[in-house]
ZADORO-813817 format. One record per residue (C-alpha): chain; residue number from 1; x, y, z. Coordinates in nm, 4 decimals. Layout:
BEGIN
+-------+------+----------+----------+----------+
! chain ! resi !        x !        y !        z !
+-------+------+----------+----------+----------+
!     A !  NUM !        X !        Y !        Z !
...
+-------+------+----------+----------+----------+
This chain:
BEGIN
+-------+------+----------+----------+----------+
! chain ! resi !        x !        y !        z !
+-------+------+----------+----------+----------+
!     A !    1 !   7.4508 !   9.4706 !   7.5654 !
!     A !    2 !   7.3718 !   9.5710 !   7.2452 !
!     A !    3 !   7.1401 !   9.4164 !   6.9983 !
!     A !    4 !   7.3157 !   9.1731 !   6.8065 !
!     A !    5 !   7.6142 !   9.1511 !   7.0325 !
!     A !    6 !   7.6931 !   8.7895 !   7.1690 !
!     A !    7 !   7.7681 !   8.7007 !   7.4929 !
!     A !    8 !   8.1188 !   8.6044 !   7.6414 !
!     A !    9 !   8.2696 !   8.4721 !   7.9408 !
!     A !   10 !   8.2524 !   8.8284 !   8.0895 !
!     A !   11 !   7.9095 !   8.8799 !   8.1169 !
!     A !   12 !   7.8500 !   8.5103 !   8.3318 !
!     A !   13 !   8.0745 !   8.6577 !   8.5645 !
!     A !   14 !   7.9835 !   8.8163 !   8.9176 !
!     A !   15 !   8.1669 !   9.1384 !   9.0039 !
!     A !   16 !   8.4126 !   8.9410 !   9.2341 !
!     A !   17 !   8.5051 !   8.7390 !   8.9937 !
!     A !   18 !   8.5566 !   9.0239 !   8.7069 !
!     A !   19 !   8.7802 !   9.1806 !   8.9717 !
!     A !   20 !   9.0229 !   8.8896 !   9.0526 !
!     A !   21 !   9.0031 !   8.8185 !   8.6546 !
!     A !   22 !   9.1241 !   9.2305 !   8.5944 !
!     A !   23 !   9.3852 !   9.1659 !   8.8881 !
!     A !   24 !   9.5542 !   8.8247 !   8.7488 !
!     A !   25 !   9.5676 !   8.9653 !   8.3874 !
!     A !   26 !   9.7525 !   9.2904 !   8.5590 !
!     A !   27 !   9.9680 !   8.9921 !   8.7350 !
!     A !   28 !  10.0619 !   8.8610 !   8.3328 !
!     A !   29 !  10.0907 !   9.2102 !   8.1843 !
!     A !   30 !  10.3640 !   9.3083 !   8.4837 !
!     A !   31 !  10.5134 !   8.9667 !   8.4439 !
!     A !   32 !  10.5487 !   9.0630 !   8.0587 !
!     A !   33 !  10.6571 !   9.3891 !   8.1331 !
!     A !   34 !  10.9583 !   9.3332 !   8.4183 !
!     A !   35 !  11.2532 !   9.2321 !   8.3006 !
!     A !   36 !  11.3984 !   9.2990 !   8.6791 !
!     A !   37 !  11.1225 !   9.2256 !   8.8969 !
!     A !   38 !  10.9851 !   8.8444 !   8.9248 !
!     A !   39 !  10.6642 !   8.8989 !   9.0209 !
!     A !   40 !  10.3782 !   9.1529 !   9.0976 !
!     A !   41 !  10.3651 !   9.1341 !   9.4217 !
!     A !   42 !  10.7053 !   9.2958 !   9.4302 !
!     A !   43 !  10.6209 !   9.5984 !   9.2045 !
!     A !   44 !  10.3021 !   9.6608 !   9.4747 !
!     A !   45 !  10.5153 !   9.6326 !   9.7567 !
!     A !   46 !  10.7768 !   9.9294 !   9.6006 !
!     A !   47 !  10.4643 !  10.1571 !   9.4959 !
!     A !   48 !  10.3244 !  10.0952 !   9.8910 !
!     A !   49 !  10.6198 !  10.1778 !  10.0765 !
!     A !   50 !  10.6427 !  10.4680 !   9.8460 !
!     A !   51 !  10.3654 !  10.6075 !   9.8534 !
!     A !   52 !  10.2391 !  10.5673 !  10.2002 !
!     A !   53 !  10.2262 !  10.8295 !  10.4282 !
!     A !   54 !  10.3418 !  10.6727 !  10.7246 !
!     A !   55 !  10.6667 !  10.3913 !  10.7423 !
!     A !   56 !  10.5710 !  10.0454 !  10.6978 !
!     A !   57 !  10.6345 !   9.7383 !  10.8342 !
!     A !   58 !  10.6382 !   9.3666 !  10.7151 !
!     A !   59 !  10.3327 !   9.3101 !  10.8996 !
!     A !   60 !  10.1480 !   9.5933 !  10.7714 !
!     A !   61 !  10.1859 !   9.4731 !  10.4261 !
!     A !   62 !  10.0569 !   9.1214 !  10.5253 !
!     A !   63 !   9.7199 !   9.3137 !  10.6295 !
!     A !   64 !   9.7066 !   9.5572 !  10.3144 !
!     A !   65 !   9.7556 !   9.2899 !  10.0736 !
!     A !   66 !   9.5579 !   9.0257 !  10.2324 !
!     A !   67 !   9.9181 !   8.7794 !  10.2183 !
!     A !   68 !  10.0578 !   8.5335 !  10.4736 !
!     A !   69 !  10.3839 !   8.6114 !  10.6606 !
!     A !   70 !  10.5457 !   8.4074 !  10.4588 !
!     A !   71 !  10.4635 !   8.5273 !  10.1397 !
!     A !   72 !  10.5083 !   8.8755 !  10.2559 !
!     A !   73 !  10.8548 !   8.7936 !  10.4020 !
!     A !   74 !  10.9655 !   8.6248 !  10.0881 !
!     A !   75 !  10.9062 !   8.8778 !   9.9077 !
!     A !   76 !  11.0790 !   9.1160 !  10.0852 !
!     A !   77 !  11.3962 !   8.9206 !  10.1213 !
!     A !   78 !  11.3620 !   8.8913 !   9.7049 !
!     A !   79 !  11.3815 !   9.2455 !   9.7079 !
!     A !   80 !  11.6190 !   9.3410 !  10.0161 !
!     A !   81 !  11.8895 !   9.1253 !   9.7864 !
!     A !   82 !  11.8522 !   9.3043 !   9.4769 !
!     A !   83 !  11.9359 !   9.6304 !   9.6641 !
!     A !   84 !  11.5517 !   9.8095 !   9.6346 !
!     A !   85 !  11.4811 !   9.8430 !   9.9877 !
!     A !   86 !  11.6351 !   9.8084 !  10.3371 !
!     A !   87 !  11.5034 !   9.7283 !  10.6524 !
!     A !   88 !  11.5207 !   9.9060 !  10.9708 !
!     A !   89 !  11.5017 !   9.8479 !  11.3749 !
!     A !   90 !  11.2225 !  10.0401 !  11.5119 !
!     A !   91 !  11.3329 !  10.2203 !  11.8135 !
!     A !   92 !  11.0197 !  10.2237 !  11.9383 !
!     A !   93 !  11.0126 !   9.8320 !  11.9379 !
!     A !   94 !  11.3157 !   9.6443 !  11.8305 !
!     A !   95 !  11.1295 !   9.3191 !  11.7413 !
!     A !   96 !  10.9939 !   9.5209 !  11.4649 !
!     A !   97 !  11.1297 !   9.6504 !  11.1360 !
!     A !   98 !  11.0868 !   9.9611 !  10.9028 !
!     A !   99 !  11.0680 !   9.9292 !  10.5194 !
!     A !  100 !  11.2686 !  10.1750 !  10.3330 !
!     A !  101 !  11.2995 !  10.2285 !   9.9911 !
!     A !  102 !  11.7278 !  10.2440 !   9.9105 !
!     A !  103 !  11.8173 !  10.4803 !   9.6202 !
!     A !  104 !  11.7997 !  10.2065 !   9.3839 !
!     A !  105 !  11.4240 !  10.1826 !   9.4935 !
!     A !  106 !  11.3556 !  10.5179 !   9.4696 !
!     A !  107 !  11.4904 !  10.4980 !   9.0663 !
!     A !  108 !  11.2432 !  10.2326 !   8.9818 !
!     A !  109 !  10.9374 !  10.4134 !   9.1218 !
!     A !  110 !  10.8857 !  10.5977 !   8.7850 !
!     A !  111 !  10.9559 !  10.2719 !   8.5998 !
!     A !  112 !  10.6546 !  10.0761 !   8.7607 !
!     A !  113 !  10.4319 !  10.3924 !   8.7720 !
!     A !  114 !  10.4783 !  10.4689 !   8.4316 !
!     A !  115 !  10.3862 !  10.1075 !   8.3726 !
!     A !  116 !  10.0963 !  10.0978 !   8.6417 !
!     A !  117 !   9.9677 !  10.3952 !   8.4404 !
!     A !  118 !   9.9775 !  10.2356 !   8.1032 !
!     A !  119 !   9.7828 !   9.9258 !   8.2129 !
!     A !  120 !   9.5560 !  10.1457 !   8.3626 !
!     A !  121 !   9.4761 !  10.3406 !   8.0967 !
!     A !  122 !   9.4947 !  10.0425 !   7.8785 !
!     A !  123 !   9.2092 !   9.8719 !   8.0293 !
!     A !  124 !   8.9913 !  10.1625 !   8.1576 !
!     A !  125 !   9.0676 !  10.1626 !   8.5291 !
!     A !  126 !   9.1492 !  10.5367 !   8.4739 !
!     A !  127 !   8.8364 !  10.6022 !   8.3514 !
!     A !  128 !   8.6157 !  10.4902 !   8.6952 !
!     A !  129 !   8.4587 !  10.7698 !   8.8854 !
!     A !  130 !   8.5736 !  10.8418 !   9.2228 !
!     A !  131 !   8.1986 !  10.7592 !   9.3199 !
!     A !  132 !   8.2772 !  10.3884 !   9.2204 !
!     A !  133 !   8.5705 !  10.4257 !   9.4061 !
!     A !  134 !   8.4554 !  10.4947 !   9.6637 !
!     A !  135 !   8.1497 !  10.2134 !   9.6881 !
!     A !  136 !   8.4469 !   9.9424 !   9.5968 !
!     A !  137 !   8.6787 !  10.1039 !   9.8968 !
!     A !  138 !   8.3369 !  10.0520 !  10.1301 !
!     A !  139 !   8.3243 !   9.7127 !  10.0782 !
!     A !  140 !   8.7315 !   9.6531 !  10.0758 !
!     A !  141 !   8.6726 !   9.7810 !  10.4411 !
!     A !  142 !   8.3945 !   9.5950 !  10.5455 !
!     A !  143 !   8.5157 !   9.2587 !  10.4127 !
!     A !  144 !   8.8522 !   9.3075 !  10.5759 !
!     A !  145 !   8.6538 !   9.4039 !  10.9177 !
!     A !  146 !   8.4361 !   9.1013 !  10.8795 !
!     A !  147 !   8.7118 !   8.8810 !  10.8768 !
!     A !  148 !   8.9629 !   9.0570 !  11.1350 !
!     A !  149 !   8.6537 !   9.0592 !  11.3849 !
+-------+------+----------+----------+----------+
């Protein structure tokens, strides 16, 4: 801080809690944003499945977003009915199904990147180094570890 500058909320605040803060006001902005999706949670989900590298199934989503079955399922029956993704038998284990992106999907990626981007570059998360990165992805995968022990 500068000389003369007051304090706010911000600077009280650990670095967990400046991250949850940063993710909830991404929640709003999205929420102000969609006029088709409901919720955040939904836009993540698209952008995951795709962008990942590998297919995806309900249960991997429950581990990368740290979300109950439930909430994961719901969310992906929210979205199954408004035609932006289908889901698929596994043949390598029928019990299990494969989220795909339909063609209406696929035309709303650049929708919620574009938007992504904006909020991004609207509140400086463009601007962190890939060292930071990097240091915040270390400790994503030790917490997760610590509690999937």
């Amino acid at each position: 801080m500068g000389v003369g500058e007051e304090k706010d909320i911000f600077d009280e605040m650990s670095l967990i809690l400046l991250m949850y803060n940063i993710s909830q006001n991404g929640i709003k902005f999205a929420r102000l944003k969609s006029k088709e999706l409901t919720n955040i949670r939904e836009c993540y989900y698209l952008l995951k499945i795709y962008y990942s590298e590998r297919e995806l199934s309900q249960e991997d989503l429950c581990d990368i977003f740290c979300q109950s079955k439930g909430t994961v399922a719901k969310t992906l029956r929210k979205l199954e009915d408004k035609g932006y993704i289908e889901r698929i038998i596994n043949k390598d284990n029928r019990r299990k199904y494969i989220l795909k992106l339909t063609k209406k999907g696929d035309e709303l990626i650049p929708v919620l990147k574009r938007e992504a981007d904006h909020w991004h570059n609207a509140v400086g998360l463009a601007e962190v180094s890939e060292e930071t990165m990097d240091v915040i992805r270390a400790v994503a995968r030790k917490s997760y570890n610590l509690v999937n022990e």
